[in-house]
C-alpha positions in Angstrom: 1.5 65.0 66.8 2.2 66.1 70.4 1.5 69.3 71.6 5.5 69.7 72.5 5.9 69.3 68.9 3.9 72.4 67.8 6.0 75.1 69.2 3.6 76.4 71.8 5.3 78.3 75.3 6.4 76.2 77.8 3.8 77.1 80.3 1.0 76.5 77.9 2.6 73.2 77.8 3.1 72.5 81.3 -1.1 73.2 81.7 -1.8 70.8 79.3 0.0 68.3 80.8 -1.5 69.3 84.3 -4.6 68.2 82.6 -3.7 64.9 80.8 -3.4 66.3 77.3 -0.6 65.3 75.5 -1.5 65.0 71.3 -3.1 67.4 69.5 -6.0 66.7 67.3 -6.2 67.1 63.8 -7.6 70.3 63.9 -5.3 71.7 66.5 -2.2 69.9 64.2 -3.5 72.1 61.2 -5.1 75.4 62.6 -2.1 76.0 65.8 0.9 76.8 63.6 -1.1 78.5 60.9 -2.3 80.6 64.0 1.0 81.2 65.4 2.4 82.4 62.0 -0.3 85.5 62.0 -2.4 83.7 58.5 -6.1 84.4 59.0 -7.8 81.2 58.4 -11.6 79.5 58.1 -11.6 76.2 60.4 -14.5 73.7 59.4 -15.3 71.1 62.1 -17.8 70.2 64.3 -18.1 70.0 68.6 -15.8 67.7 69.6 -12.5 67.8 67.9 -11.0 70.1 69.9 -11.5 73.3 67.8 -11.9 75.4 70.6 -8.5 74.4 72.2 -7.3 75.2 68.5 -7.9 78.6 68.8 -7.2 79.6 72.5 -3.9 77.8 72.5 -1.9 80.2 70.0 -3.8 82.9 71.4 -2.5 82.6 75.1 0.8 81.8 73.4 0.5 85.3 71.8 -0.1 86.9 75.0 2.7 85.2 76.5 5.3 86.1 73.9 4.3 89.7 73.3 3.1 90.4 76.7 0.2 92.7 75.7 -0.5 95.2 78.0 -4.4 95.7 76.1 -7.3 93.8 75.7 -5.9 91.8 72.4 -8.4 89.5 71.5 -12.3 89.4 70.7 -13.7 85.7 70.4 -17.7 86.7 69.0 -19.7 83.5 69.7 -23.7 82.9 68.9 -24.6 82.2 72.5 -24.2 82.9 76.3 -24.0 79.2 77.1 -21.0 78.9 74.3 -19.2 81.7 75.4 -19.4 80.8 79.5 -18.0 77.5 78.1 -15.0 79.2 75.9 -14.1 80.9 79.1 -14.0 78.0 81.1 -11.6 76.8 79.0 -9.6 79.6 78.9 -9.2 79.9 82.7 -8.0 76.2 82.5 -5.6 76.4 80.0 -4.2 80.1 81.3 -3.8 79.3 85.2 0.2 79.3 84.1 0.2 82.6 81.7 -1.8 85.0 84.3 -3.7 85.7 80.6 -7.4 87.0 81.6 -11.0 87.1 79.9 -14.4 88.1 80.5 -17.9 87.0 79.2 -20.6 90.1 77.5 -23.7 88.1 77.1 -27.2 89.4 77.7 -30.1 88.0 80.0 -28.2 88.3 83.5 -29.2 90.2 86.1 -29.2 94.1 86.3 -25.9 94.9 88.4 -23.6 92.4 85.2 -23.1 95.5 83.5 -21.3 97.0 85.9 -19.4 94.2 87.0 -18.5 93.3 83.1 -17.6 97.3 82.8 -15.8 97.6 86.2 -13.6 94.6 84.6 -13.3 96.3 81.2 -11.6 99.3 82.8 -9.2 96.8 85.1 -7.8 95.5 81.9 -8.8 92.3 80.4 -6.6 89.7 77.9 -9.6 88.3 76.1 -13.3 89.5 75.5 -15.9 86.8 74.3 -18.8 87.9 73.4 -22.3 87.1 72.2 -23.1 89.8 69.4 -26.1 91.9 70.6 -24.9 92.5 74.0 -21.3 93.2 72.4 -23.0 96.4 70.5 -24.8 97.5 73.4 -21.2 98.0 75.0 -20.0 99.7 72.2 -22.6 102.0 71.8 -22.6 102.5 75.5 -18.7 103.5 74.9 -18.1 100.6 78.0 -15.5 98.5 75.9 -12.6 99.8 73.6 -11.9 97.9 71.3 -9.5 99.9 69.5 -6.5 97.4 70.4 -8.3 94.5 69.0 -5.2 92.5 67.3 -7.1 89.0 66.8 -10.5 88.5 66.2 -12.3 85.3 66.1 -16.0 83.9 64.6 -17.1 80.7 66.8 -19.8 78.7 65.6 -20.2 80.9 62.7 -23.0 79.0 60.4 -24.8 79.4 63.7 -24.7 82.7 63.8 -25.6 83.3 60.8 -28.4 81.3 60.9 -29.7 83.4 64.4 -30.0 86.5 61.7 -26.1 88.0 63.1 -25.0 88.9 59.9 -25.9 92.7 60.1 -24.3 93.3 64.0 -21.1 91.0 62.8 -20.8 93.7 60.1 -21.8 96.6 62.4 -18.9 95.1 65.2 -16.3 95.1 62.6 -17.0 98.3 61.8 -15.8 99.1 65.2 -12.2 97.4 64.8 -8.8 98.1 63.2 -8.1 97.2 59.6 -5.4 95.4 60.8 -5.6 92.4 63.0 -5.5 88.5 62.2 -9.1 86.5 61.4 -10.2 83.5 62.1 -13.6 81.6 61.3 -14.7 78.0 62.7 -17.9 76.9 61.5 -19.4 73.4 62.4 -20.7 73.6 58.6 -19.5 76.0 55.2 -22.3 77.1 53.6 -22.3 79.7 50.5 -23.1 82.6 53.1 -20.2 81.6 55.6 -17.7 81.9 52.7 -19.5 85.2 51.5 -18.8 86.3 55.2 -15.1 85.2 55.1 -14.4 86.7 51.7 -15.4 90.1 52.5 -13.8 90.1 55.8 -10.4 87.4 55.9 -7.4 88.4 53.6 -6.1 85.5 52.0 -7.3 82.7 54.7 -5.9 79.5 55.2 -8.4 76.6 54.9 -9.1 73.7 57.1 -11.8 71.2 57.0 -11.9 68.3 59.5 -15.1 65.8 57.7 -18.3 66.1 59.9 -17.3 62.5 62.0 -19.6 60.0 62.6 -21.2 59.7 65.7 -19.5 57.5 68.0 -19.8 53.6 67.8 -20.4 54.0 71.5 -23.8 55.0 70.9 -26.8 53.2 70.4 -28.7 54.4 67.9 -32.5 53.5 67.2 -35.4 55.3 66.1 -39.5 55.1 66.5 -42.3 56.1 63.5 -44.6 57.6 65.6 -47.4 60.2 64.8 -47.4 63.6 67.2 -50.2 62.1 68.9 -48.2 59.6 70.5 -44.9 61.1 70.7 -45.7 61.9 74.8 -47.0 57.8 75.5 -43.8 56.7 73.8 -41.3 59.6 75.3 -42.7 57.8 79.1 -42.5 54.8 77.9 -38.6 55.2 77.0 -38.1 56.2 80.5 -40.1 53.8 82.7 -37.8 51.4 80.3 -34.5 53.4 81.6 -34.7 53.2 85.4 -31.3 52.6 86.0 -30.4 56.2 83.7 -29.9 58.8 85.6 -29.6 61.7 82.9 -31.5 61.5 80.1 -31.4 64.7 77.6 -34.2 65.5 75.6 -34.1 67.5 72.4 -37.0 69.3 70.3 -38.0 72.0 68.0 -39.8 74.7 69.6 -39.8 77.0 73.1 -43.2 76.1 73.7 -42.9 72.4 73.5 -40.1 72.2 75.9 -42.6 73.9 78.1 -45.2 71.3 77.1 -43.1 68.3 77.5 -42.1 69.4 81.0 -45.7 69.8 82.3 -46.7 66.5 80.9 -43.6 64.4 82.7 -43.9 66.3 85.9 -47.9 65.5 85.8 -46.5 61.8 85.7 -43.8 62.3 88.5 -40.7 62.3 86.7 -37.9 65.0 88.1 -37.6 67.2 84.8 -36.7 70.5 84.5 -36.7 72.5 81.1 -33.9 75.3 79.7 -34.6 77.5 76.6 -33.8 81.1 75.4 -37.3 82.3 77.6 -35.2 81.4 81.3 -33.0 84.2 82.3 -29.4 83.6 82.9 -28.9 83.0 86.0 -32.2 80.3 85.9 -29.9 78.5 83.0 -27.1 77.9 84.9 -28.8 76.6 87.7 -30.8 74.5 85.5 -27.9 72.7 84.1 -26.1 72.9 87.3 -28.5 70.4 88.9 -28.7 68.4 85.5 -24.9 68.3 85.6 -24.9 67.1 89.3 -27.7 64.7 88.8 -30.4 66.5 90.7 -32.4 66.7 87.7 -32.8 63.3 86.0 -34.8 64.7 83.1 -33.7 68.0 81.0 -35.5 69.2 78.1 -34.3 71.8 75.9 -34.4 73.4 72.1 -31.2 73.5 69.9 -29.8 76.6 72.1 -27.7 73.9 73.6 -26.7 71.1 71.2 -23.1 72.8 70.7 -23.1 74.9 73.7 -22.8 72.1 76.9 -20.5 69.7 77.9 -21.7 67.6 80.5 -20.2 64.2 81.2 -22.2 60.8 81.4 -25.3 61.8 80.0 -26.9 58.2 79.3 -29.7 58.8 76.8 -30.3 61.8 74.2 -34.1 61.5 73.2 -34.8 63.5 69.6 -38.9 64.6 70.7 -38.4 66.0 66.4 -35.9 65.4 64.1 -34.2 68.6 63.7 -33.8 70.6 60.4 -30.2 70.0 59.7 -28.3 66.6 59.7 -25.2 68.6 61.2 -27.4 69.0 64.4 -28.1 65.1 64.7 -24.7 64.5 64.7 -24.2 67.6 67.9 -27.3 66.1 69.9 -26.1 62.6 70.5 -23.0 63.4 70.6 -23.9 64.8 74.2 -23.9 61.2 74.9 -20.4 58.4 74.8 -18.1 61.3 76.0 -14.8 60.8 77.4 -14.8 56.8 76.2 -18.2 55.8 77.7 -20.9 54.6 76.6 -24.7 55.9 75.4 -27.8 56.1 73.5 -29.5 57.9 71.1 -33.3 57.4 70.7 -35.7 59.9 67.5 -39.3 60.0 67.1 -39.7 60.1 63.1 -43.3 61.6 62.1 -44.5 61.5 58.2 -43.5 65.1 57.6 -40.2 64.6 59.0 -39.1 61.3 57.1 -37.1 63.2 54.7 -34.8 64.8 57.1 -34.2 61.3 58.9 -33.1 59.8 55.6 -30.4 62.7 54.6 -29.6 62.0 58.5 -29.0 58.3 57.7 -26.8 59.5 54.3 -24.6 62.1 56.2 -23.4 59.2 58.8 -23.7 56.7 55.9 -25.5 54.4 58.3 -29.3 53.2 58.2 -30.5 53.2 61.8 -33.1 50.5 63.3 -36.8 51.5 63.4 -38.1 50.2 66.6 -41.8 48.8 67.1 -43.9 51.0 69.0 -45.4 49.2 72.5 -48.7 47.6 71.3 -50.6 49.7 73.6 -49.5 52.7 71.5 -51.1 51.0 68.3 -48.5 51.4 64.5 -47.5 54.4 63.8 -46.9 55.4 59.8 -44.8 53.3 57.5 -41.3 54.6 56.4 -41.8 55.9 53.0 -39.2 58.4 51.9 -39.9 59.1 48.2 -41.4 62.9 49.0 -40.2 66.0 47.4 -39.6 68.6 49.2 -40.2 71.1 46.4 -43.1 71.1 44.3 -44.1 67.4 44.4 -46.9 65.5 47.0 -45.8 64.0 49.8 -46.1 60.4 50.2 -46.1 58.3 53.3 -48.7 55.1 52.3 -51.5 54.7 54.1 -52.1 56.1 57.3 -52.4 53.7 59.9 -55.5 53.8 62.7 -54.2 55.2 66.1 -55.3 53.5 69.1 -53.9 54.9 72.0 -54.9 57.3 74.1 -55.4 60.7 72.7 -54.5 64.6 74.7 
């Protein structure tokens, strides 16, 4: 369906067409009309369908039509790197309405508050909003949010799973009875349609099926033991000259920190982002990642669904992370906008399990690779563990000969 079809304002439609958009994807064919009609409504799909634009689009419409004079909408988002990418959007998509938002995040520097308060009292359209910086404001009395008409939950099983339950309660609190709802979640667990049952009146459902990664992207994988995950992660880029932006994913804070000492030590240009850098350091780190300064970036999950930088060439899983979901979000970093890319994991015993319900959830099994010889095997693939209660079994474990940290 094209987006003339829908029944947005003319001068939404003249800004998509200003920047080559012209059908709507499924989840902006379902959620946009349901949205302009006032239903509250739960929106199940992951990064990359367009759910954002699904949203925003009836919104600005709103603020068109009724020409609010009020701060009308609240978009609550687990992350500052989510929300400065929400507002991006919204200043592309409103340069024809005049409609106007501002970011409440934490970890900037001392003098935001008073610029996010000194733009509070001006008057602003949209508010979006990470949650604990949110409450600060409104125990602080620096935001009203007593004209709240729309209030929206991005990335809510995130959220959720970053322990927000209790300040998503304590923010409603703060809000009229009466406005319109609306929850996307990449994922619907149980406790995302607790949250919507106690809080959405009568919600229109969507669900867009968790897609497949593209076919645009390469997908292979390495049995390695930890010992020579950081061998094999150089290896995989001496092999790659001719990338110039490779993203690398893993588990903790302190191994980004870790991984980044051990590729500088070998003269790669790599630069690492996590929750520890403060605001301003983020930005510039994924500024000069974006522009191709940095070759190298390592970081933890906090950006997996938060970033959207074009022609990354290689997405490197260091650990396979918990949730199948967030395979699908890492490598899709890679093949955007039509190109092409590659996805490379490193499998160790313990995490053979979470591979395997990775391989079911894209219903595709994906290559093992051999490790280089000077690396010596690495375990077998054996995925006939239980997770609870039974032993864990891998075969036997295979002599390492490489060289050891």
């Amino acid at each position: 369906m094209k987006f003339n079809e829908i029944g947005l304002h003319e001068n939404l439609l003249e800004a998509l067409d200003c920047m080559g958009f012209e059908k709507a994807t499924p989840i902006q064919e379902k959620a946009i009309p349901k949205i302009l009609e006032g239903d509250d409504l739960i929106g199940c799909a992951q990064t990359g369908t367009g759910k954002t634009a699904a949203f925003i689009l009836p919104i600005l419409n709103k603020i068109i039509v009724k020409n609010y004079k009020h701060t009308s909408t609240l978009i609550i988002v687990p992350t500052r790197e989510l929300a400065l990418q929400i507002d991006q959007q919204i200043q592309g998509l409103a340069y024809f309405t005049g409609a106007t938002s501002i970011c409440l995040y934490g970890g900037g520097k001392a003098g935001d508050w008073n610029i996010q308060k000194r733009a509070m009292d001006q008057g602003v359209d949209i508010i979006i909003a990470t949650p604990g910086k949110l409450i600060t404001h409104l125990i602080m009395k620096s935001v009203n949010v007593d004209t709240i008409e729309n209030l929206i939950f991005d990335e809510a099983d995130r959220m959720l799973d970053m322990g927000f339950y209790e300040d998503i309660c304590r923010i409603i609190s703060f809000l009229p009875e009466k406005r319109q709802n609306l929850m996307f979640s990449a994922t619907m667990p149980p406790k995302i349609r607790d949250l919507a049952k106690r809080f959405l009146t009568n919600p229109f459902e969507i669900s867009i099926a968790i897609s497949k990664p593209s076919e645009a992207i390469a997908q292979s994988a390495y049995l390695t033991y930890d010992a020579q995950k950081e061998p094999l992660l150089a290896s995989i880029i001496d092999s790659k000259k001719n990338y110039n932006s490779i993203l690398i994913f893993t588990s903790t804070k302190r191994k980004v920190n870790g991984i980044v000492k051990s590729l500088r030590g070998k003269g790669y240009q790599v630069k690492g982002i996590s929750s520890d850098l403060e605001q301003k350091e983020r930005e510039d780190v994924l500024l000069d990642f974006t522009t191709k300064k940095t070759r190298v970036l390592v970081a933890t999950d906090v950006i997996s669904r938060g970033i959207d930088i074009k022609d990354i060439n290689l997405v490197i899983n260091y650990d396979v992370p918990k949730n199948a979901a967030d395979y699908v979000h890492r490598i899709g970093r890679t093949a955007r906008a039509e190109t092409k890319g590659e996805a490379i994991t490193m499998i160790n015993e313990d995490d053979m399990y979470k591979f395997k319900n990775i391989e079911k959830l894209i219903e595709k099994e994906i290559p093992k690779q051999q490790l280089p010889k000077e690396l010596g095997e690495g375990p077998e693939w054996k995925t006939n563990s239980k997770r609870n209660g039974g032993k864990k079994f891998y075969g036997k474990k295979k002599k390492f000969y490489g060289k050891k940290k």
